[in-house]
C-alpha positions in Angstrom: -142.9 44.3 151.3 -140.9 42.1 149.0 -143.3 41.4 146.1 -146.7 42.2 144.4 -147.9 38.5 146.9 -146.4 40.5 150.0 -148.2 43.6 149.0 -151.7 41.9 148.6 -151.0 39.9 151.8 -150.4 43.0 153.4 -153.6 44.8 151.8 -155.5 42.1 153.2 -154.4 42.4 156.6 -155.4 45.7 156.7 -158.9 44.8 155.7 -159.3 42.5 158.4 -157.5 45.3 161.0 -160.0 47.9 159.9 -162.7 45.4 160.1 -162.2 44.2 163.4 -161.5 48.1 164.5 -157.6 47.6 165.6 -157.2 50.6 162.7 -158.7 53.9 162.3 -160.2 54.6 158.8 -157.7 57.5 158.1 -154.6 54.9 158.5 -156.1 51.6 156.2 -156.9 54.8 153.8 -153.7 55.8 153.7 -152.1 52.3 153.2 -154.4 51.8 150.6 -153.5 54.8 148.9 -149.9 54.4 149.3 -149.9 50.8 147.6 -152.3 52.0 144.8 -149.2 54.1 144.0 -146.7 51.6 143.8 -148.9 49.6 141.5 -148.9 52.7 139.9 -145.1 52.9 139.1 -145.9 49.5 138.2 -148.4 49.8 135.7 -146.2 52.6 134.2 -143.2 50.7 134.0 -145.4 47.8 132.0 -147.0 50.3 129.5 -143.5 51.8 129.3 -141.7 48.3 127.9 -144.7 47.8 125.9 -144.1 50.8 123.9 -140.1 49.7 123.6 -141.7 46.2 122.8 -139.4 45.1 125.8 -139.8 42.8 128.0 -139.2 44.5 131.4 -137.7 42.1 134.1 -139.9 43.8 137.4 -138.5 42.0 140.4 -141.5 43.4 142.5 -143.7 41.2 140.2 -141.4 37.9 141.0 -143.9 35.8 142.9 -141.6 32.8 143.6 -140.9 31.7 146.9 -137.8 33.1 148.6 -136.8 33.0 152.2 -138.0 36.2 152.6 -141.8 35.7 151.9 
Protein backbone atom coordinates (compact mmCIF):
# COMPACT_ATOMS: atom_id res chain seq x y z
CA UNK A 1 0.00 0.00 0.00
CA UNK A 2 1.36 3.24 -1.19
CA UNK A 3 -1.08 5.81 0.38
CA UNK A 4 -3.97 6.49 2.96
CA UNK A 5 -6.35 5.99 -1.08
CA UNK A 6 -4.46 2.56 -1.39
CA UNK A 7 -5.19 1.62 2.09
CA UNK A 8 -8.96 2.37 1.94
CA UNK A 9 -9.06 0.66 -1.48
CA UNK A 10 -7.62 -2.16 0.07
CA UNK A 11 -10.05 -2.02 3.20
CA UNK A 12 -12.76 -2.12 0.84
CA UNK A 13 -11.74 -5.04 -0.90
CA UNK A 14 -11.67 -6.90 2.01
CA UNK A 15 -15.25 -6.03 2.79
CA UNK A 16 -16.49 -7.31 -0.35
CA UNK A 17 -14.02 -10.69 0.07
CA UNK A 18 -15.53 -11.30 3.48
CA UNK A 19 -18.91 -10.58 2.08
CA UNK A 20 -18.84 -12.75 -0.65
CA UNK A 21 -17.06 -15.61 1.74
CA UNK A 22 -13.59 -15.72 -0.37
CA UNK A 23 -12.11 -14.76 3.44
CA UNK A 24 -12.49 -16.18 6.73
CA UNK A 25 -13.61 -13.71 9.59
CA UNK A 26 -10.30 -14.27 11.52
CA UNK A 27 -8.13 -12.87 8.29
CA UNK A 28 -10.46 -9.51 7.23
CA UNK A 29 -10.18 -9.09 11.29
CA UNK A 30 -6.82 -9.14 11.27
CA UNK A 31 -6.40 -6.70 8.18
CA UNK A 32 -8.55 -4.52 9.74
CA UNK A 33 -6.76 -4.48 12.75
CA UNK A 34 -3.45 -4.14 11.25
CA UNK A 35 -4.52 -0.94 9.20
CA UNK A 36 -6.26 0.52 12.28
CA UNK A 37 -2.69 0.61 13.48
CA UNK A 38 -1.06 2.33 10.82
CA UNK A 39 -3.67 5.07 11.02
CA UNK A 40 -2.57 4.87 14.36
CA UNK A 41 1.04 5.98 13.83
CA UNK A 42 -0.68 8.29 11.75
CA UNK A 43 -2.84 9.96 13.94
CA UNK A 44 0.20 10.18 16.42
CA UNK A 45 2.46 11.62 14.04
CA UNK A 46 -0.47 14.50 13.42
CA UNK A 47 -1.05 15.25 17.17
CA UNK A 48 2.73 15.09 17.41
CA UNK A 49 3.43 18.28 14.80
CA UNK A 50 0.43 19.86 16.33
CA UNK A 51 2.04 20.13 19.59
CA UNK A 52 5.49 21.49 17.69
CA UNK A 53 2.99 23.66 15.72
CA UNK A 54 4.67 21.89 12.59
CA UNK A 55 3.47 21.10 9.74
CA UNK A 56 4.38 17.41 9.19
CA UNK A 57 4.99 16.44 5.48
CA UNK A 58 3.31 12.53 5.76
CA UNK A 59 3.91 10.99 2.45
CA UNK A 60 1.45 8.12 3.29
CA UNK A 61 -1.19 10.96 3.37
CA UNK A 62 -0.09 12.20 -0.37
CA UNK A 63 -3.18 11.31 -2.37
CA UNK A 64 -1.99 12.43 -5.81
CA UNK A 65 -1.77 10.23 -8.53
CA UNK A 66 1.47 8.48 -9.18
CA UNK A 67 2.27 5.55 -11.38
CA UNK A 68 2.13 3.47 -8.61
CA UNK A 69 -1.67 3.85 -7.60
Amino acid sequence: MNNIKTLRNDLMQVFADLRSGEIEVKVAAEMNNTAGKVINTIRAELEYAELRKTSPNIVFLNTEETDND
